[in-house]
ROGUKE-982109 format. One record per atom (N, C-alpha, C, O): x, y, z. Coordinates in steps of 0.02 Angstrom, whole numbers, plus 32768, in hexadecimal, padded with zeros to 4 digits. Last residue first. Layout:
- c1,c2,c3
- X,Y,Z;
...
//
This chain:
- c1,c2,c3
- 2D64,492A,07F2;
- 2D68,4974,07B8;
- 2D2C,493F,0785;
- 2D16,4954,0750;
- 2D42,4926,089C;
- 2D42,490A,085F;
- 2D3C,4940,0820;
- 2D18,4972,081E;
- 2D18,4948,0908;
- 2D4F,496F,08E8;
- 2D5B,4950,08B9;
- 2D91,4962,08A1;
- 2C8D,4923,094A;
- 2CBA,48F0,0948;
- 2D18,490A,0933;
- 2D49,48EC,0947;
- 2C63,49A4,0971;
- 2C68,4950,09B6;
- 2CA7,4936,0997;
- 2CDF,4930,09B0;
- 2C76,49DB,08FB;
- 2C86,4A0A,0937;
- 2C9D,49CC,0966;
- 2CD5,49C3,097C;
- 2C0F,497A,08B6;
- 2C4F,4994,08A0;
- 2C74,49A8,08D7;
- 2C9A,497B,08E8;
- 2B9F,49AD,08F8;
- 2BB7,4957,08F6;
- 2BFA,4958,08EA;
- 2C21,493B,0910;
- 2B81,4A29,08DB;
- 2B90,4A0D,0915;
- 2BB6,49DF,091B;
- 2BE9,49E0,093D;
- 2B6B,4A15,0859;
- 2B8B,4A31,086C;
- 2BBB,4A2C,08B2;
- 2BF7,4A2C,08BC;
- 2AFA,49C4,084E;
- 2B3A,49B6,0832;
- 2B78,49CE,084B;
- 2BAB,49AD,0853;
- 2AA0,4A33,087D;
- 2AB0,49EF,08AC;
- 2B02,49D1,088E;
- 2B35,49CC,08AF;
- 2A9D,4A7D,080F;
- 2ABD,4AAA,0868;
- 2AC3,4A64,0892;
- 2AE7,4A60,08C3;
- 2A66,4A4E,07B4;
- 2AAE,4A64,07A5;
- 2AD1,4A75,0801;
- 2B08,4A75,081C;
- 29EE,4A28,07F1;
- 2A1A,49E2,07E1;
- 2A76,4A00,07E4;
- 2AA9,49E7,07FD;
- 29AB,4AAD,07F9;
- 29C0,4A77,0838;
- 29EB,4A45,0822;
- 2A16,4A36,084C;
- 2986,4B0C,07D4;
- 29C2,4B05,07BD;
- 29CE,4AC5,07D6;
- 2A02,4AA8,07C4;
- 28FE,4B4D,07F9;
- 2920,4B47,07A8;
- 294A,4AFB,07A0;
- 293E,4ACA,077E;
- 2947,4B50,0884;
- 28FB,4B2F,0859;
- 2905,4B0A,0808;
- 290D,4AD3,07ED;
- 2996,4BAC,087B;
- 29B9,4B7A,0882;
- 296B,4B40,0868;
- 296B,4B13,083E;
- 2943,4C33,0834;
- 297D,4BFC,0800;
- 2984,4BB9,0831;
- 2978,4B86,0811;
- 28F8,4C2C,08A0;
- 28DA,4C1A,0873;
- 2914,4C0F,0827;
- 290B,4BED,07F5;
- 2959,4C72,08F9;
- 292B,4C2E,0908;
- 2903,4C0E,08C3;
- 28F7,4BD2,08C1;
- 297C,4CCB,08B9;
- 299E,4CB0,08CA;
- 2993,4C67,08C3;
- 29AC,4C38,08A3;
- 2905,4D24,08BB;
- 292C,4D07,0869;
- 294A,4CCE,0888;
- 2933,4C99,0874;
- 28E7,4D32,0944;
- 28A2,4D0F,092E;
- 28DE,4CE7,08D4;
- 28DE,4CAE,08BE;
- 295D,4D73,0977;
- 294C,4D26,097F;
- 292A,4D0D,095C;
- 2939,4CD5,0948;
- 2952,4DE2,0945;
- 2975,4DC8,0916;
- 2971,4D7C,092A;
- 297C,4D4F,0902;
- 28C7,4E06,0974;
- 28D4,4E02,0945;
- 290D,4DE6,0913;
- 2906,4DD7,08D7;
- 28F5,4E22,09EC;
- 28C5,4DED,09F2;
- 28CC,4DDB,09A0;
- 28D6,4DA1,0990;
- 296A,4E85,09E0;
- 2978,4E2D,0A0C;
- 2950,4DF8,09F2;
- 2963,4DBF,09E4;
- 290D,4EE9,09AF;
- 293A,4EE3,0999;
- 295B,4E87,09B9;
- 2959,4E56,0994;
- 28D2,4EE8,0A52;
- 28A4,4EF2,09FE;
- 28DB,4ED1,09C7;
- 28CD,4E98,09B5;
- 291B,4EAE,0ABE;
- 290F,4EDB,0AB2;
- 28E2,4EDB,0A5A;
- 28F9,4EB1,0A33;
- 2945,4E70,0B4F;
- 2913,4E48,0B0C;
- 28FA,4E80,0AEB;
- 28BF,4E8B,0AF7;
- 29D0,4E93,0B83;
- 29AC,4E8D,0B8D;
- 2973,4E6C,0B49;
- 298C,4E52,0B17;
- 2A4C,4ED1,0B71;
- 2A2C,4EFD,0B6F;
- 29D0,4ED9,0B82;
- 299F,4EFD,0B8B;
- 2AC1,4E7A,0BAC;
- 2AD2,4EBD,0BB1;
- 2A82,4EDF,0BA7;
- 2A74,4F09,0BD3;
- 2A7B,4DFA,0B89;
- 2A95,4DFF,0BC9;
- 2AA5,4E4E,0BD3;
- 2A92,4E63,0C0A;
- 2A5C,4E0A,0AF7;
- 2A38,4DF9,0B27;
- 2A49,4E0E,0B67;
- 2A23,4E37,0B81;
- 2ACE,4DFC,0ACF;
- 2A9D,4E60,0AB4;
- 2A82,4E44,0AF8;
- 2A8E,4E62,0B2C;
- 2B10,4D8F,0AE1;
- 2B2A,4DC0,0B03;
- 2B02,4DF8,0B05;
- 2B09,4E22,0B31;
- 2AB2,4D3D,0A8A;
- 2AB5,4D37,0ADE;
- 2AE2,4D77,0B0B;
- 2AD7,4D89,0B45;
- 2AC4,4D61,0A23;
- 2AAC,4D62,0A37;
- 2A8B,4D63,0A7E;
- 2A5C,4D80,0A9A;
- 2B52,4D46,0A06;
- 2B44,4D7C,0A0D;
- 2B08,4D8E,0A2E;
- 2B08,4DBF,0A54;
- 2B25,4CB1,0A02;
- 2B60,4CCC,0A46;
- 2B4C,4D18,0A40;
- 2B33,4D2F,0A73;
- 2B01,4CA6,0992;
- 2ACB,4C7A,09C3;
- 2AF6,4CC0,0A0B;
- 2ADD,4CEB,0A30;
- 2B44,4CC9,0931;
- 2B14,4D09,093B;
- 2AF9,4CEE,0988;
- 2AE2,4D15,09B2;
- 2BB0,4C61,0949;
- 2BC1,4CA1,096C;
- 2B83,4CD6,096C;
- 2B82,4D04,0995;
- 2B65,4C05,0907;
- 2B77,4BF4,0954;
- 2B86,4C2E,0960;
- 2B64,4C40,0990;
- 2B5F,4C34,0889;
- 2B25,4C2C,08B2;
- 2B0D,4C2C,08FC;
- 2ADB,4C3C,091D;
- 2BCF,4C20,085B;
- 2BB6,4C65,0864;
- 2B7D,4C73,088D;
- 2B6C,4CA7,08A9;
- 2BEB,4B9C,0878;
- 2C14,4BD0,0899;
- 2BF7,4C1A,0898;
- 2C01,4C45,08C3;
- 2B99,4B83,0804;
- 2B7C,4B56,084F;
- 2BB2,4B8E,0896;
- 2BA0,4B9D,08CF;
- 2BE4,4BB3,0799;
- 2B9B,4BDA,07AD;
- 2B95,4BAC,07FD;
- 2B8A,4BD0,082E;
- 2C3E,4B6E,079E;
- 2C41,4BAE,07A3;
- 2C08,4BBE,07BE;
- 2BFE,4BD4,07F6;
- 2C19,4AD8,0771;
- 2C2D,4AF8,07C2;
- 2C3D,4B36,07C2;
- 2C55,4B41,07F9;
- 2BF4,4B15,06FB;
- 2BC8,4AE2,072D;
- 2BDE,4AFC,0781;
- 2BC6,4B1D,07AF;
- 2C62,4B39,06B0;
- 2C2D,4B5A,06C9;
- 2BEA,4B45,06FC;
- 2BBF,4B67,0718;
- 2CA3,4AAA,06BF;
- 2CC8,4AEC,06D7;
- 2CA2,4B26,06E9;
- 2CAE,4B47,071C;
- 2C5D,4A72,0671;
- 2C53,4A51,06A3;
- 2C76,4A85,06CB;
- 2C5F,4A8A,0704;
- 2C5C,4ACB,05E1;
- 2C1C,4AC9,0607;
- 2C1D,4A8F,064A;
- 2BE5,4A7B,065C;
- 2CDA,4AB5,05C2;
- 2CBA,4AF7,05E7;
- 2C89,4AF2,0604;
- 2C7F,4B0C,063B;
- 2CCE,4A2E,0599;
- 2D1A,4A44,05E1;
- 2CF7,4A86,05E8;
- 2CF7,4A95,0623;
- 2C7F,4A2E,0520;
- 2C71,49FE,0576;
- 2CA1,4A12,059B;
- 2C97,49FD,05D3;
- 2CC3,4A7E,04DE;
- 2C8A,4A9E,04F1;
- 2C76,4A6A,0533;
- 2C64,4A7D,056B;
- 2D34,4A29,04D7;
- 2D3F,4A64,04DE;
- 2D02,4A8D,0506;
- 2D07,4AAF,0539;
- 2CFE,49B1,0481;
- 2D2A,49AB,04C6;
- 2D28,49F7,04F6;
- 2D1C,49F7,0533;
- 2C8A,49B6,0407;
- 2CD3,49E3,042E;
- 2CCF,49D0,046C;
- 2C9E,49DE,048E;
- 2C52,4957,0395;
- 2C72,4952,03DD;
- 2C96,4981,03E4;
- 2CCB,497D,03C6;
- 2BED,4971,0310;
- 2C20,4981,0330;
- 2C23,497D,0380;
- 2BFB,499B,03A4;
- 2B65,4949,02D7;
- 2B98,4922,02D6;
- 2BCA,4925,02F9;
- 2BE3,48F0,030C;
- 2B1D,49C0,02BA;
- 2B47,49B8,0290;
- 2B66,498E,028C;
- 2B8A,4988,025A;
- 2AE1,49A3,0349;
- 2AA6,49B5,0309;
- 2AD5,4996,02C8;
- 2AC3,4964,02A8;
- 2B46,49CD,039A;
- 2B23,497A,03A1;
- 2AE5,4972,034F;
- 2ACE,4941,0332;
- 2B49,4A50,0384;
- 2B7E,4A20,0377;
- 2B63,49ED,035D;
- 2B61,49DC,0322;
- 2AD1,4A98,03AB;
- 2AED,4A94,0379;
- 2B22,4A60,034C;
- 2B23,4A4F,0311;
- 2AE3,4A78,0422;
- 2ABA,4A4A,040E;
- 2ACA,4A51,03C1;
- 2AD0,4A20,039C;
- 2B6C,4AA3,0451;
- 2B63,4A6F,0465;
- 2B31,4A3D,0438;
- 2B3C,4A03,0428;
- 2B2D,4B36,0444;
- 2B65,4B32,0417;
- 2B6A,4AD9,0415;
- 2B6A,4AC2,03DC;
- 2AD8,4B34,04B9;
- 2AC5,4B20,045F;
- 2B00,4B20,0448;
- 2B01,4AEC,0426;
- 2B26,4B2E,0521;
- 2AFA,4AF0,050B;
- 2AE8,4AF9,04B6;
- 2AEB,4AD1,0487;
- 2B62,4BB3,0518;
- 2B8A,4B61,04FF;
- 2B60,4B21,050F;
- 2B77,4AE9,050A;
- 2AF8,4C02,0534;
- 2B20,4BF3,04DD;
- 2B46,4BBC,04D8;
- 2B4F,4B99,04A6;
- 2AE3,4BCE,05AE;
- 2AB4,4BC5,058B;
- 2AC9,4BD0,0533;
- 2AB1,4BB1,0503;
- 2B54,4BF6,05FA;
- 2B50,4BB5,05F7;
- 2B16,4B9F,05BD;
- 2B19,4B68,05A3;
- 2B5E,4C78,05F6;
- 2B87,4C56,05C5;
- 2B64,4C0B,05B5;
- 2B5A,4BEF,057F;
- 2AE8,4C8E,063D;
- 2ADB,4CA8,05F6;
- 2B0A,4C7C,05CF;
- 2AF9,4C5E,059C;
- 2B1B,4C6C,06B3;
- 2AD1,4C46,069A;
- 2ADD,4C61,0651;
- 2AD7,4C34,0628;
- 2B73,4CD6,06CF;
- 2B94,4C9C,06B3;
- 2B55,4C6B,069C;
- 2B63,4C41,0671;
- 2B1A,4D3B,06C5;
- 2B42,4D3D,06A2;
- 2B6A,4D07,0690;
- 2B81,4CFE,0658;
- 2AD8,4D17,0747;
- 2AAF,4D11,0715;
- 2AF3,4D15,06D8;
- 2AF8,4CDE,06BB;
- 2B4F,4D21,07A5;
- 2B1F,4CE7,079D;
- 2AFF,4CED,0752;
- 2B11,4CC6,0726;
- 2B61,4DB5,07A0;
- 2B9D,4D8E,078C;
- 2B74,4D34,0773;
- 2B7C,4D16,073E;
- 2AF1,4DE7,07B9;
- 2B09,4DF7,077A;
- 2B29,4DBF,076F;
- 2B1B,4D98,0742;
- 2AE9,4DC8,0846;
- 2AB4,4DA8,0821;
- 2AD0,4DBD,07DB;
- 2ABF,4D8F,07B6;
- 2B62,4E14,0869;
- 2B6B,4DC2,0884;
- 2B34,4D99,0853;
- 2B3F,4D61,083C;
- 2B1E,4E91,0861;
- 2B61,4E77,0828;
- 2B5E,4E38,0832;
- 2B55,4E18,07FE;
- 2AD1,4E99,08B4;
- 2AC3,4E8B,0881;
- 2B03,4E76,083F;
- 2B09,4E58,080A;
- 2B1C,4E99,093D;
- 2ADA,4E50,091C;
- 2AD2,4E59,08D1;
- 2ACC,4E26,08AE;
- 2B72,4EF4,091C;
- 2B94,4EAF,0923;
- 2B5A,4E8D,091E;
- 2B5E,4E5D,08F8;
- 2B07,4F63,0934;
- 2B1F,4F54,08E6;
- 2B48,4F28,08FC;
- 2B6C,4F41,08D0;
- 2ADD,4F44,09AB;
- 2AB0,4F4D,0977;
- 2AC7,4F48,0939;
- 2AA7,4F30,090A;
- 2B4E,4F6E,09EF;
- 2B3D,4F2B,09FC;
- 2AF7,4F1F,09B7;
- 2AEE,4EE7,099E;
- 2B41,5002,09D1;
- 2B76,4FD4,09B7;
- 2B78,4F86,09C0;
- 2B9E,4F62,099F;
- 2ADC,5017,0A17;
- 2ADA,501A,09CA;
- 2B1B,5006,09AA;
- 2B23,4FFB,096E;
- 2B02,5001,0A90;
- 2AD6,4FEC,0A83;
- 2ABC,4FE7,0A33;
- 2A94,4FBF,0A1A;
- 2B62,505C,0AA6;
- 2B7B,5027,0AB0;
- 2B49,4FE7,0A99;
- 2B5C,4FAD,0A92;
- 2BB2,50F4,0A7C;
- 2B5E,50CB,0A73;
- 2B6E,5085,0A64;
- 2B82,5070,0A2D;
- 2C22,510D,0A94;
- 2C09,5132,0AA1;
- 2BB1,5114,0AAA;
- 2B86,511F,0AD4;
- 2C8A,5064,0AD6;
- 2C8D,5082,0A91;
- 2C38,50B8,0AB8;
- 2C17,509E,0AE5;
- 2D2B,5084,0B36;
- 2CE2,5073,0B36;
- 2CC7,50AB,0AF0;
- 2CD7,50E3,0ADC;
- 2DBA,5007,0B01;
- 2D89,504B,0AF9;
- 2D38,5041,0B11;
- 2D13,5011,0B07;
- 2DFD,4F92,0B6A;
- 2DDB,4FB5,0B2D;
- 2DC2,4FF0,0B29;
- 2DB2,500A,0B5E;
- 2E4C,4FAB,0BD5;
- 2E4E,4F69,0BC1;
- 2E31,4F72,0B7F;
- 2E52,4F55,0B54;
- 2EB4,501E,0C2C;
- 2E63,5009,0BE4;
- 2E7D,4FDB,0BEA;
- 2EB7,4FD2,0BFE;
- 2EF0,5049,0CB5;
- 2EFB,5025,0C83;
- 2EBF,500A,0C54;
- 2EA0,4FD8,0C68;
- 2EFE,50FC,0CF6;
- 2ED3,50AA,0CEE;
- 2EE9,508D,0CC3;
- 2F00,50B3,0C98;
- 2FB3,512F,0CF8;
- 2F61,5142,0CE9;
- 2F42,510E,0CE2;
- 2F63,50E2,0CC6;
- 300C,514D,0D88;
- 300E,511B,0D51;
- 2FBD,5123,0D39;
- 2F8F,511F,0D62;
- 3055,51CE,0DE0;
- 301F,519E,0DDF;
- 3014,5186,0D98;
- 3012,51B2,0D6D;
//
């Protein structure tokens, strides 16, 4: 007899491991918010001195849609804690950041979108 076939491991605490994928997913977000925020000043710095880099405008439209991708996947993670565990303390909470960057954020996360419709680089 041939033994079951896994498709994956079942991981031991399935619920605290869905707990650290939300939060890494919110690390990974805020971490690229951080870049994006030195290469604006590095940016204003520039414009202060006179200087055009080409360079710092190709990252910061590259980090644009990064973060709108990081955002879209916490949105998805989200929906999955949800469906497995329900509206749990931890859920309500990372929605309430969530919700309140895309707030924040709204022009960069619409752009974003628009981008996505149209595939325009």
């Amino acid at each position: 007899m041939k033994p079951k076939l896994h498709l994956a491991p079942i991981p031991e605490n399935f619920e605290r491991d869905s707990d650290v994928s939300l939060l890494l997913a919110q690390a990974e977000l805020v971490e690229e918010m951080f870049k994006v925020t030195q290469l604006v000043e590095e940016e204003a710095r520039n414009r202060i001195n006179g200087i055009e880099d080409l360079k710092i405008y190709k990252e910061l439209k590259e980090s644009h849609k990064h973060i709108g991708l990081l955002s879209y996947s916490l949105y998805r993670k989200l929906d999955v804690y949800k469906y497995h565990f329900g509206e749990t303390d931890s859920y309500k909470e990372a929605c309430l950041e969530h919700a309140d960057f895309l707030e924040e954020h709204e022009t960069l996360i619409n752009q974003f979108f628009e981008w996505i419709e149209v595939g325009d680089e």
